[in-house]
N, CA, C and O of each residue as an XYZ file, in Angstrom:
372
protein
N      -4.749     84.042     88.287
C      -3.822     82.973     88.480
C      -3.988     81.886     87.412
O      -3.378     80.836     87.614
N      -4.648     81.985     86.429
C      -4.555     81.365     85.412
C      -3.446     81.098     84.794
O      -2.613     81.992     84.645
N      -3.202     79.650     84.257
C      -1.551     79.444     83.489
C      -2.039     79.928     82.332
O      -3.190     80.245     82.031
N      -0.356     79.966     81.301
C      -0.781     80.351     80.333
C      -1.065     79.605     79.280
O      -1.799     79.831     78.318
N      -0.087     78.237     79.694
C      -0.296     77.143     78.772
C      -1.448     76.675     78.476
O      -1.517     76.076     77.402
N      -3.018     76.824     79.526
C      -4.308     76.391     78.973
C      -4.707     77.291     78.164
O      -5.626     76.914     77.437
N      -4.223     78.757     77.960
C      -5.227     79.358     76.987
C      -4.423     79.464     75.478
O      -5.219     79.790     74.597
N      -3.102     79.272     75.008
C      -2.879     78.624     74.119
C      -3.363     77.291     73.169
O      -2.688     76.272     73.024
N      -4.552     77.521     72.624
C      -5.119     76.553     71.778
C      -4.207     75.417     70.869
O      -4.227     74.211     70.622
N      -3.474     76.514     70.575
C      -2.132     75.893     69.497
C      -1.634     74.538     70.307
O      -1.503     73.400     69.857
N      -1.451     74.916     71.347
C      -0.865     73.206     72.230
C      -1.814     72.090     71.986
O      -1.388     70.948     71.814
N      -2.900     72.328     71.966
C      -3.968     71.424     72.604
C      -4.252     70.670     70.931
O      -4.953     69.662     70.846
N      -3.767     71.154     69.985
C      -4.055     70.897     68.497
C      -2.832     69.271     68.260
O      -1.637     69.309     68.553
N      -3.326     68.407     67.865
C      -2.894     67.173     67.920
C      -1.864     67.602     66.355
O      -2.404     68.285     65.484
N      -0.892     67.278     66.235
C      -0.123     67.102     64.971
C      -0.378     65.990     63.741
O      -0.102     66.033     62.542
N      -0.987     65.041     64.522
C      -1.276     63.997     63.830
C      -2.965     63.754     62.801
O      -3.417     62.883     62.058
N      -3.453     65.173     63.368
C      -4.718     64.998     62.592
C      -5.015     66.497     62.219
O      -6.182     66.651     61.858
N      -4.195     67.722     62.217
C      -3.878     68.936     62.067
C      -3.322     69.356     60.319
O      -2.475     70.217     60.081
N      -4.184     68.339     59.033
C      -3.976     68.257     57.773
C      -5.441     68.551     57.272
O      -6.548     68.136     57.618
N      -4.937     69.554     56.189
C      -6.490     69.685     55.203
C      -7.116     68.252     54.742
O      -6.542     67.184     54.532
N      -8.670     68.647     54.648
C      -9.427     67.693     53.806
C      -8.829     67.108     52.626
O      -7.961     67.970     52.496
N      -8.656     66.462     51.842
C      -8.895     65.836     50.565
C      -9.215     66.836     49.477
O     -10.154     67.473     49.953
N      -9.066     67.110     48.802
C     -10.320     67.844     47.233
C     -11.248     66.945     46.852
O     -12.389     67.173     46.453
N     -10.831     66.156     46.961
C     -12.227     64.709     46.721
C     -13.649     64.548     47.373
O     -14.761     64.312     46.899
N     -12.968     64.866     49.214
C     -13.981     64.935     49.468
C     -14.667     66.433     50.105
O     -15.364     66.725     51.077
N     -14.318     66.841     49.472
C     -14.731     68.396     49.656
C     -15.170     68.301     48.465
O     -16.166     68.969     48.745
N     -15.324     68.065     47.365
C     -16.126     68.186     45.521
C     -17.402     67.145     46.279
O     -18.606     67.281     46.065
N     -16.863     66.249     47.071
C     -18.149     65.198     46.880
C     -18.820     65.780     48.136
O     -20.002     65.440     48.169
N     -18.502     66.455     49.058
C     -19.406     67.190     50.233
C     -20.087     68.448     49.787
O     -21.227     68.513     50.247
N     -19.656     69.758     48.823
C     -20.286     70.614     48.050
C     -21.248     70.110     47.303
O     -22.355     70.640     47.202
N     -20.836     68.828     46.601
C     -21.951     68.368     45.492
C     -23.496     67.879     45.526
O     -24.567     67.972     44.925
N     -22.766     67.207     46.818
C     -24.068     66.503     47.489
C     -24.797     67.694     48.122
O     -26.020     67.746     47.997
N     -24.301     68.427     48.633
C     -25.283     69.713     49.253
C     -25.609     70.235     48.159
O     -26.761     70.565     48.443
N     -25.412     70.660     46.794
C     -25.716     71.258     45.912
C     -26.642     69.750     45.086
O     -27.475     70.188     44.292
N     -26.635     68.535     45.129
C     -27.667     67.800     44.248
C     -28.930     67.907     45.434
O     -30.079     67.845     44.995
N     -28.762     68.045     46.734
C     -29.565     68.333     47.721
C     -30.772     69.039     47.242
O     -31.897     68.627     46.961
N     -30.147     70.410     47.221
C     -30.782     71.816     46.614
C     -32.007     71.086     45.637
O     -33.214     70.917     45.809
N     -31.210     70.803     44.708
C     -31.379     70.676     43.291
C     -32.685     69.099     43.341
O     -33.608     69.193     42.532
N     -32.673     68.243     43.947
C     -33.533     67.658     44.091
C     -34.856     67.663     44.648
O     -35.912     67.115     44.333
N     -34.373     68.705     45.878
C     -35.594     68.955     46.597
C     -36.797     70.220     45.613
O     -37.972     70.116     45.258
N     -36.143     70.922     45.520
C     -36.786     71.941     44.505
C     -37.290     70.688     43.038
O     -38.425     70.865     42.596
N     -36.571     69.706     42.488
C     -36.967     69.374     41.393
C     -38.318     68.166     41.526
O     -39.116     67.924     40.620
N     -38.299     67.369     43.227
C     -38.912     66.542     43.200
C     -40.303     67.322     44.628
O     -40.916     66.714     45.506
N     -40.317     68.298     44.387
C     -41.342     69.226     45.371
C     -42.805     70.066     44.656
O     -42.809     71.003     43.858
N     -43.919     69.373     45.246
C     -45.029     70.662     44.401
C     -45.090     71.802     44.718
O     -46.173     72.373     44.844
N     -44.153     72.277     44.879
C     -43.984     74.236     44.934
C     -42.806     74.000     44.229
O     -43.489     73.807     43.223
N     -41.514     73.813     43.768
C     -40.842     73.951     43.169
C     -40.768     73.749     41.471
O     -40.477     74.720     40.772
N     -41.038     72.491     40.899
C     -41.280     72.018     39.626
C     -43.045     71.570     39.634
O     -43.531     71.300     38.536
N     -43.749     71.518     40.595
C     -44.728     71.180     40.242
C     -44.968     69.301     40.304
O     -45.929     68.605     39.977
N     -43.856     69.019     40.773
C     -44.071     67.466     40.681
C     -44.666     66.983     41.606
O     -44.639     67.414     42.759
N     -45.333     65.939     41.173
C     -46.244     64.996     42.775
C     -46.331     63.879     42.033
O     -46.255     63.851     40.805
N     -46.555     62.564     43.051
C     -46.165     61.354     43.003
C     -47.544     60.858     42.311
O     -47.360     59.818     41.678
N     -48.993     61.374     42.263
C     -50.058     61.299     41.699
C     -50.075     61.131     40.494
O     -50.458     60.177     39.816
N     -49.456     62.510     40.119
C     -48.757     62.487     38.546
C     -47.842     61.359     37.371
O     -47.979     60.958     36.215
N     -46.943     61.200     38.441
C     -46.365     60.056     38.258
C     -46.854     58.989     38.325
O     -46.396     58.149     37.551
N     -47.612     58.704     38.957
C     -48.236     57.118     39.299
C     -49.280     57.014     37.669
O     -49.477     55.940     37.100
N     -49.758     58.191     37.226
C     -50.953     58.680     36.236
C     -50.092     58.206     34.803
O     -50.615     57.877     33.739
N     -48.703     58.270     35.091
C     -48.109     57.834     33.250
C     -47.791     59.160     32.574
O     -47.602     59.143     31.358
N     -47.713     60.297     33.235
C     -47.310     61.251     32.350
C     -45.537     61.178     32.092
O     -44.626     60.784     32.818
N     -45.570     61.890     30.387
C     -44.652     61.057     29.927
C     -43.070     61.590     30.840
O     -42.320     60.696     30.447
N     -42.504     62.169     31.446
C     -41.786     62.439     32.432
C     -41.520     61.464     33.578
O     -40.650     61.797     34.383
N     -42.278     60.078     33.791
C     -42.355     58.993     35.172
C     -40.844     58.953     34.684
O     -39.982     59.514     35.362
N     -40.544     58.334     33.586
C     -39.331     57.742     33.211
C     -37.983     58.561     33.762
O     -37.097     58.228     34.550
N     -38.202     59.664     33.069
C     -37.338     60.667     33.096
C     -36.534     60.748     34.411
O     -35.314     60.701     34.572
N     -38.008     60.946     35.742
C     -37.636     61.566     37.251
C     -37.368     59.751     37.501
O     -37.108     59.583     38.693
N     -37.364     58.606     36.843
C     -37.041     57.611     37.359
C     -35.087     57.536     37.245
O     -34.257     57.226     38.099
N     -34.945     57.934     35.923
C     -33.747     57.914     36.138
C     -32.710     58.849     36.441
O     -31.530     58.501     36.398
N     -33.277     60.737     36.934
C     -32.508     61.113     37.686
C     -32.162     60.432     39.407
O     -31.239     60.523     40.215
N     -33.192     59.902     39.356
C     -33.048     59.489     40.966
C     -32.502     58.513     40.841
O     -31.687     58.385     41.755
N     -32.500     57.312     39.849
C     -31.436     56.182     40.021
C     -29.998     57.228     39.963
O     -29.295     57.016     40.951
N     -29.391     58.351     38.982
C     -28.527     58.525     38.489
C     -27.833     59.134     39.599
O     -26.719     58.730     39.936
N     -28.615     60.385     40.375
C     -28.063     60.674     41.246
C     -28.031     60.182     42.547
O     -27.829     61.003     43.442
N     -28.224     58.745     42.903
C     -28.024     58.373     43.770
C     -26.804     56.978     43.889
O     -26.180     56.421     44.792
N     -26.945     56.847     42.299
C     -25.279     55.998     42.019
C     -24.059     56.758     41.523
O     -22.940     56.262     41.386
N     -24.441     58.171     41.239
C     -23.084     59.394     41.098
C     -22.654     59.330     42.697
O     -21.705     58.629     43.051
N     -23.592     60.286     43.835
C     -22.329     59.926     44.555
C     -21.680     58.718     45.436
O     -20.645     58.810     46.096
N     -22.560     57.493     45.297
C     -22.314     56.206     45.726
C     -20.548     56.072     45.687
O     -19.618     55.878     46.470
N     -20.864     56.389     43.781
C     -19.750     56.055     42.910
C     -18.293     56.477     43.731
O     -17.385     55.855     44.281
N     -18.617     57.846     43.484
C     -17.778     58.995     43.860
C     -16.778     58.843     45.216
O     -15.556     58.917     45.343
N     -17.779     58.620     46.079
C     -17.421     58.138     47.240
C     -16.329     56.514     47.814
O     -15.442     56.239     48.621
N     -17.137     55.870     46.785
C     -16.114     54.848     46.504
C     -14.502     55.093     45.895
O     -13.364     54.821     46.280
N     -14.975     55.609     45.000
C     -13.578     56.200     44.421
C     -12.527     56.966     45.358
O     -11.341     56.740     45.600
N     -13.007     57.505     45.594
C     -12.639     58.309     46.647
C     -11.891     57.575     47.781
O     -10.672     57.737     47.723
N     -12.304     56.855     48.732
C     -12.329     55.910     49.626
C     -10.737     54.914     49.361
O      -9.802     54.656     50.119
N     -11.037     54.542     47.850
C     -10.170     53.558     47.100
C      -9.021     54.228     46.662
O      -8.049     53.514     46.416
N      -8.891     55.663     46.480
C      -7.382     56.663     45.991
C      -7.177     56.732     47.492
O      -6.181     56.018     47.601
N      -7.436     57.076     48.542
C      -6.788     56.795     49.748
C      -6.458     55.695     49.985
O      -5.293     55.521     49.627
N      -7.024     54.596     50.541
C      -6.341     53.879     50.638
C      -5.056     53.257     49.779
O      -4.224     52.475     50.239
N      -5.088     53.773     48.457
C      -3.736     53.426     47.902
C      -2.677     53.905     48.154
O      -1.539     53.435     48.136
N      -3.117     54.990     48.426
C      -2.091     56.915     48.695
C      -1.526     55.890     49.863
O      -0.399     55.436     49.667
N      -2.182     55.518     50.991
C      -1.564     55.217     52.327
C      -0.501     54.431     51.847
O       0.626     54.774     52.205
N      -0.665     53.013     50.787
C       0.318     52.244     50.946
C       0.738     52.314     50.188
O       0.750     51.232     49.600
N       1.348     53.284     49.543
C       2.862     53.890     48.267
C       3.295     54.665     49.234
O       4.292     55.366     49.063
């Protein structure tokens, strides 16, 4: 005795929020899972060999891992902003 109208999913799907993601933020949700990867392996002693000992010691690389981590942490700041800011324009044109 089940209706049929509850097992039709299709009804229950709102029209008003039933639109793909962005490309924006799908590049900036892949990326970040992929600088993820890429950090953990680069700033890990099983992966590159790095430790904070090292670093603290002056080998000539401190600099280096100083400014991937500033860099990639104001890429997707950036990104995201941008992002944020082409929508809201999109809305009001």
């Amino acid at each position: 005795m089940a209706r049929d109208e509850l097992d039709d999913l299709g009804k229950f799907e709102s029209e008003e929020t039933s639109q793909t993601l962005p490309k924006g933020y799908l590049v900036l949700y892949f990326g970040l899972i992929a600088w993820g990867v890429w950090y953990l392996w680069a700033y890990s002693p099983w992966g590159s060999g790095w430790s904070q000992a090292k670093d603290l010691e002056g080998t000539p690389s401190s600099g280096f891992n100083l400014f991937w981590t500033v860099a990639f942490t104001a890429i997707p700041a950036l990104a995201a902003l941008l992002i944020a800011l082409s929508q809201k324009n999109r809305k009001k044109g």
